[in-house]
Structures are given as C-alpha cells and as structure tokens.
C-alpha positions in Angstrom: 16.6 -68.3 -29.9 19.0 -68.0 -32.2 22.9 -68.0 -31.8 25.8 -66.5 -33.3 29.5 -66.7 -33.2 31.6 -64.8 -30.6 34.3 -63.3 -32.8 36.3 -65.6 -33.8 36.6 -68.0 -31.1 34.0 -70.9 -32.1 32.0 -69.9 -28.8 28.1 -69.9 -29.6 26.0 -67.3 -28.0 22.3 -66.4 -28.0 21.7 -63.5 -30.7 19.7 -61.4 -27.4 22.6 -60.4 -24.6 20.3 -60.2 -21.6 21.3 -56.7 -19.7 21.3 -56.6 -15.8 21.6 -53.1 -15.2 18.2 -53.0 -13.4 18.9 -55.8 -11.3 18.4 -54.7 -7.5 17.3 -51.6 -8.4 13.9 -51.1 -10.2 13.7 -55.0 -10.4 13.8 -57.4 -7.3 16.0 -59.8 -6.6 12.5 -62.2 -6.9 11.6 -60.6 -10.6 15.7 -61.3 -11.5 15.2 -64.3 -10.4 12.4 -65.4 -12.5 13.9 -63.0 -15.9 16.9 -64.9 -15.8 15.1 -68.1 -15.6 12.5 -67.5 -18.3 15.9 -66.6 -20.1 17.6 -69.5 -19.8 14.1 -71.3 -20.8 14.2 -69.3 -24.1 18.1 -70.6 -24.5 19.4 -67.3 -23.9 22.9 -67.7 -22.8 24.8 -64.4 -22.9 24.3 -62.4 -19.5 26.2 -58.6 -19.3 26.3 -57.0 -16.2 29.1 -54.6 -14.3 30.4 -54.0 -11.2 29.4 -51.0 -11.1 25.6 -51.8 -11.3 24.1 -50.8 -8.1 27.4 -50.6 -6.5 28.2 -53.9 -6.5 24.4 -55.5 -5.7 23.9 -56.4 -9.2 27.1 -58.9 -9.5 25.6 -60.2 -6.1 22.0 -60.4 -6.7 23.4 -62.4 -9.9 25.6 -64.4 -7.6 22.5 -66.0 -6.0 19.8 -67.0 -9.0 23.0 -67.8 -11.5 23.5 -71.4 -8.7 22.5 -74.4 -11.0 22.4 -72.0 -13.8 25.8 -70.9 -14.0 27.2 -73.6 -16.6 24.4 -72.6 -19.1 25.4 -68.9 -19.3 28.2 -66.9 -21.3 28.8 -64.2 -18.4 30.6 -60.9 -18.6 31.5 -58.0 -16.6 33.4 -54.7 -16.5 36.3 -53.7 -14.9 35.3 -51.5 -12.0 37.4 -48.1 -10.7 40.4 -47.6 -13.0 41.8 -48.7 -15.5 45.8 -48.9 -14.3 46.9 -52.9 -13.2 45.9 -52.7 -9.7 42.5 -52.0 -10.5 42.5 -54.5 -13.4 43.5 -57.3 -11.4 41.6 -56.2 -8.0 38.1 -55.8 -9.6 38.1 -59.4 -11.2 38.8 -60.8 -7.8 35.7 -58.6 -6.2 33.1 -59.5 -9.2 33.7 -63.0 -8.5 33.5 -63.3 -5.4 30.4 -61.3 -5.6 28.9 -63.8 -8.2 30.1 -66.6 -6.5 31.7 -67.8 -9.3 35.4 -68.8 -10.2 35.6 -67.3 -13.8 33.6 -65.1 -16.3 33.5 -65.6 -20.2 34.2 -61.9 -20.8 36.0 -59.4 -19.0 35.4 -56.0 -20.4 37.0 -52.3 -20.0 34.3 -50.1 -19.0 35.3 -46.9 -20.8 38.2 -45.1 -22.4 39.9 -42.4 -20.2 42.8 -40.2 -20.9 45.9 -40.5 -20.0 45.6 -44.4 -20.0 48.4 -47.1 -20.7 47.3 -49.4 -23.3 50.5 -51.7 -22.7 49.6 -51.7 -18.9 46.2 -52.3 -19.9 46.8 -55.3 -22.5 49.4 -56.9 -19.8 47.1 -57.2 -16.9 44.1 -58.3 -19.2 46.7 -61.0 -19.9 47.3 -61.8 -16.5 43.4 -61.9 -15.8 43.1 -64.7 -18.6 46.4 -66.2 -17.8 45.2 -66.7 -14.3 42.0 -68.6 -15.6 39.6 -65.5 -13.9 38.0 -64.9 -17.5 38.6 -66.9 -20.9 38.0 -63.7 -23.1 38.9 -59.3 -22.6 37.6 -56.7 -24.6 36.3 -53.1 -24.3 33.1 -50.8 -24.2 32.7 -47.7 -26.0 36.3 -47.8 -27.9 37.0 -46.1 -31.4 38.3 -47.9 -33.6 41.9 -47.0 -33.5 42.1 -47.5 -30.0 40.7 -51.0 -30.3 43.2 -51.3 -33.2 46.2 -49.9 -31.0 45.3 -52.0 -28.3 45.3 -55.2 -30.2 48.9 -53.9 -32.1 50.2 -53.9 -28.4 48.3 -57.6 -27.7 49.8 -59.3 -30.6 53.5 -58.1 -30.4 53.7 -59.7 -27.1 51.4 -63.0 -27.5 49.1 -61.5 -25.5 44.8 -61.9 -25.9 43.2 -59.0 -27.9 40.1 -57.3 -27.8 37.4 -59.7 -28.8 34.1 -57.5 -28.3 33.4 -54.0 -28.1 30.0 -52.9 -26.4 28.6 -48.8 -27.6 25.2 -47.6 -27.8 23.9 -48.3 -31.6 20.1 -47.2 -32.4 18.8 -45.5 -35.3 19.3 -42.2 -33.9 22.7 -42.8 -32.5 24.8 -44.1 -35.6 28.3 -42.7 -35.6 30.0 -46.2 -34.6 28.5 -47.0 -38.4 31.9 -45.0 -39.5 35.3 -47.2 -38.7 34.1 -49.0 -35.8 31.6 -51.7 -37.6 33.9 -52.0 -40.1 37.0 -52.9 -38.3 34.5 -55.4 -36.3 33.8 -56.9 -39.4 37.5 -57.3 -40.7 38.9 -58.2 -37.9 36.5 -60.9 -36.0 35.2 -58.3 -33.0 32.1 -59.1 -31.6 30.2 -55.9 -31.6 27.2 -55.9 -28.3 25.1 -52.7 -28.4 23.1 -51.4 -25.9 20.6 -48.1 -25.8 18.4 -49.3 -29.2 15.2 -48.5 -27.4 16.7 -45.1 -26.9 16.0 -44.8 -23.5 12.4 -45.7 -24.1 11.8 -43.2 -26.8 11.1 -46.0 -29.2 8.6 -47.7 -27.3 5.2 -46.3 -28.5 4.5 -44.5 -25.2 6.0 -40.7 -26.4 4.3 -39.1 -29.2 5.1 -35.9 -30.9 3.1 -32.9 -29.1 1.9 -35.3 -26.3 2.5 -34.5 -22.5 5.3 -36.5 -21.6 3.8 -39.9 -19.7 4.1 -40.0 -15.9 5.9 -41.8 -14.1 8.7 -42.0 -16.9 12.1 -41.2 -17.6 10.8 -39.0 -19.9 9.9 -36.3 -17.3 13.4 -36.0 -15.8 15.5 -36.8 -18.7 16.6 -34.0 -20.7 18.1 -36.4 -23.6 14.6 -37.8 -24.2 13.0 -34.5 -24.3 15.7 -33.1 -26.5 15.1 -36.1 -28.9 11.8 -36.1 -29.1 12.4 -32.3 -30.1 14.3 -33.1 -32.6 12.7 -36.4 -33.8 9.2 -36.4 -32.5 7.9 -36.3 -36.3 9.9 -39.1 -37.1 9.0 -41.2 -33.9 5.2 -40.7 -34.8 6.0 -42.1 -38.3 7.9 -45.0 -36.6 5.3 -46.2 -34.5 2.9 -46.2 -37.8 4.6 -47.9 -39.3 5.5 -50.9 -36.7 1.0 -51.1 -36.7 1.0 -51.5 -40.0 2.9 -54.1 -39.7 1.4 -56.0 -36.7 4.7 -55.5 -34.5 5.5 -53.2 -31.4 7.3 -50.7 -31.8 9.7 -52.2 -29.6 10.3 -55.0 -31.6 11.0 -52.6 -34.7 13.5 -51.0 -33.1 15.6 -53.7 -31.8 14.7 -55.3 -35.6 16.4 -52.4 -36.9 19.6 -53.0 -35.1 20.0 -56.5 -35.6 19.6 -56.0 -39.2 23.2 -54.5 -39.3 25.9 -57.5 -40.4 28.0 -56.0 -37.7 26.1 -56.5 -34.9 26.5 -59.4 -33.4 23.7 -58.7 -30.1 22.1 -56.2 -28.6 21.8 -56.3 -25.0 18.2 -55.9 -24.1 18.0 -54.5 -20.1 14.8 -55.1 -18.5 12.9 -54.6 -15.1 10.1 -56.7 -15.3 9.3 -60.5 -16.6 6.4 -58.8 -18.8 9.3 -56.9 -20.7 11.4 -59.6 -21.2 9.2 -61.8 -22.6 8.1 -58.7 -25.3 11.8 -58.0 -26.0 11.6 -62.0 -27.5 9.5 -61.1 -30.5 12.5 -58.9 -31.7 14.6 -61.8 -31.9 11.7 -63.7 -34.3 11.0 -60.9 -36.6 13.5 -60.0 -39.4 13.6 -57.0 -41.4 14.1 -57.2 -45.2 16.4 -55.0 -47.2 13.5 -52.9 -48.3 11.9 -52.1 -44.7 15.1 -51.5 -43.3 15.7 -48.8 -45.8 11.9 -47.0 -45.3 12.7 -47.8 -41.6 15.9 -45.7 -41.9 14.7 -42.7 -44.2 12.2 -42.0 -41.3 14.7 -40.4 -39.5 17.7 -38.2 -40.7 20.4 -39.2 -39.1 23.1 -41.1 -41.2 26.4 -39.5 -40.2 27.8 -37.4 -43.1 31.4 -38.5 -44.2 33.8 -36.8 -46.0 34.6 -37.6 -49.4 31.1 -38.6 -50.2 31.4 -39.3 -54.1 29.4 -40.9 -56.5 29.7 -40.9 -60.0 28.3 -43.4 -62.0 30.6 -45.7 -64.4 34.0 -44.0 -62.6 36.1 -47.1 -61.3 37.6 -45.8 -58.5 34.0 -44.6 -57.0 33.8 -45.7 -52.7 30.2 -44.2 -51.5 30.5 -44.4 -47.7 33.8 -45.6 -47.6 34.0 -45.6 -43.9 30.6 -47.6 -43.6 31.5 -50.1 -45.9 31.2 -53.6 -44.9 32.3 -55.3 -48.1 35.9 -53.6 -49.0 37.5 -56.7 -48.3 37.2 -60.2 -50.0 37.4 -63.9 -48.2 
C-alpha cells in the first residue's frame, strides 16, 4: 500500500480510505471483521465511516473489531443530526462511545444545509478538537467558497480549518474538477472521494442493450438506468478497453481517479472480503498520461467552463482556468 500526506499536517495515510457504509447491513459483523483485518494486513490505515450508517450500528460494529487494532487506524466520522453546536458537540460524544474509543483522527460535517452558521460551526469544531475528541475537522460535499469561508472564519479566530473535503469524483461525475480541486491543491486540503464505481456501473456487470442483472442495484435504481442511458456506449467501450489491458474494469475506474493530482484517496466501500481484496489491484496499477486521456475521451462529460479560450502564441491565454492545477508557483 502506498501512503500519502494528509493536507498539510505530516500525518501519513494509506492512498485506499476503506468505506464502512455496508457495515451491518449487507456485510456481517463476521465479514467486517475479517475486511478490516485483511485491511490492516495490506497497511491500510485510513477507515471512514458515519453515524449515520445504519443508524448508529456501523460506529458500533466498528467499535468491536477496531479492539487491538485501534492504534494502527486513521479514523473518521461525520457529524450526525444538525449542524448547529448542540449537535456538533453531542454527536462526537455518541460516535465514541459507540466505537469505544476516546478520540477520532477526523471529524467531518456531513453536508451543507441552508441557513447554517459557519462561525457557530467553526467554534464548536474548535471545541471538539480543543477538547482532545478528534485531532482534525473538515467537511463532505462543500464548494469551494464555503470551504474557503469557512476556513476565513477559522483563521481570524485561531481556530482549526477545514483539512479534507469528501464528494463523489468518477468520470462521469466531474464538476468538483472546477474550483474545488484547485483550491485543494492551493491550499493543503485533503480531497477523499467516494462513488468512482458509480454505483457499480463501472464494474463490467452492465452492458449497453443488456437486461439489467438480477439481484442488483441496477433494477431499482433509477440513476443507474438513467446513466447507462446516457453512457451505455461509452461503458461498453470502457470495459474493452480495461481487457485489453489485462485489468478489471474495476480497477480502471478507481485507476482513473487516483490519477488526478488532487486526489488524495478514494474511499473504496465494500460488502464482502472477495471485493476488498479486488479493490487492492487499483491501488498497484497506474495510469499514464496517455491512457488517462483515451480513458477520458470515452465518455463526454468534462464540464464546460466559461471563458474557454485558446489561441495559440497569445500570452494571456488560461484553457480551463477553473481546472487548473498549476496557476500557482512553490
């Protein structure tokens, strides 16, 4: 496994963020148990999960097969119910005393709503660290200003910032491209992604004119069917183009969005030891340049900006300005 820096804090995590979501739901607490240890095998050490997961059973399930792990593992979780102080400072308390442990690494808001209080937020995300209950805060499924405004708030008052932000990233999904990986990649924020399979879509098992598999989310879910509606061409083309190349189609996928600079991992959920141990061989094959571009042309999805210029020789010529990684110098 490899590892990568968290922000900018020194902190070393595993480049594959192991998801939990299924935990106590379509996975037993016995299959858990033995994902997390094969996990922690492979020197994975980042674990996400949220209160939310199951209610509650998730952070608990995790509570039992983290004991004699628990030293080994970079471990975050979401604030649960609101996002005002009470619920800030209540919802760490519950998580840890579901997961029997006395602190997490990273202590994430769950979603933007309106009507929130960034100040109130920042000051009891303070507290939280302050208290010793988690050693780092940040956010899932910001924009960038609102990370930014956040952070303004943070540092006029001494307060931590925003250190990660977690969205759904896969080569279908690509507006946080635009602002958000570029403001990650200024200013030091770890960027976790989750959704690169696409809710399975890219896993070989949907084909373009097919019946839909049984027994999958396919049949129910009406973003796969729109998707593969819209893409079902391109999905065909994809999965060619992983057997050329000796990989799954899985691994291609997740290959894909680890190739971007700003990513720094995606978080792989699993049900079953069997899919774990195939979500590894993304984490061992690396696009180059030129894949990732054929890779990307196979489907049409690169959000347009505005002010799209090019014209060759003129100085002041910025091409995807609000994609571009490199504006900024060391």
């Amino acid at each position: 496994m490899k590892y990568t820096e968290f922000a900018s804090t020194g902190e070393k995590v595993s480049e594959l963020c192991l998801g939990t979501m299924m935990f106590g739901g379509r996975c037993s607490e016995a299959e858990a148990d033995r994902i997390l240890g094969s996990a922690v095998d492979h020197g994975v050490n980042w674990i996400d999960t949220a209160a939310m997961y199951g209610d509650g059973l998730t952070e608990e399930i995790l509570g039992r097969i983290m004991k004699g792990r628990r030293d080994k593992l970079f471990l975050t979780t979401k604030v649960h119910k609101g996002v005002d102080r009470a619920s800030i400072v209540s919802s760490i308390d519950e998580s840890l005393a579901r997961m029997q442990t006395d602190y997490v690494d990273l202590y994430l808001i769950h979603w933007p709503v309106e009507g929130m209080k960034p100040a109130e937020i920042m000051e009891a995300l303070n507290t939280v660290v302050e208290s010793g209950k988690a050693r780092y805060v940040g956010c899932c499924n910001y924009p960038a200003w609102l990370v930014a405004h956040h952070n303004a708030i943070a540092a006029a008052n001494g307060w931590p910032r925003l250190l990660n932000n977690q969205i759904a990233y896969n080569i279908i999904e690509r507006g946080v491209e635009l602002e958000i990986f570029p403001q990650a990649v200024a200013e030091k924020i770890a960027i976790t992604t989750y959704r690169s399979l696409i809710q399975g879509l890219l896993t070989g098992k949907y084909r373009w004119g097919q019946p839909l598999p049984e027994n999958t989310r396919g049949q129910t879910s009406p973003h796969i069917i729109t998707w593969l509606t819209q893409y079902g061409q391109s999905v065909d083309r994809f999965i060619a183009f992983a057997e050329a190349r000796g990989i799954t189609p899985t691994t291609l996928a997740v290959a894909w969005v680890r190739h971007n600079a700003a990513v720094t991992a995606p978080i792989i959920g699993v049900s079953s030891l069997p899919q774990f141990e195939e979500s590894l061989e993304a984490f061992d094959y690396d696009l180059s340049d030129e894949d990732y571009a054929e890779v990307t042309f196979l489907f049409d999805t690169e959000v347009r900006e505005e002010g799209y210029n090019r014209f060759p020789g003129t100085k002041y010529n910025f091409p995807r300005l609000r994609r571009n990684l490199n504006l900024l110098g060391e």
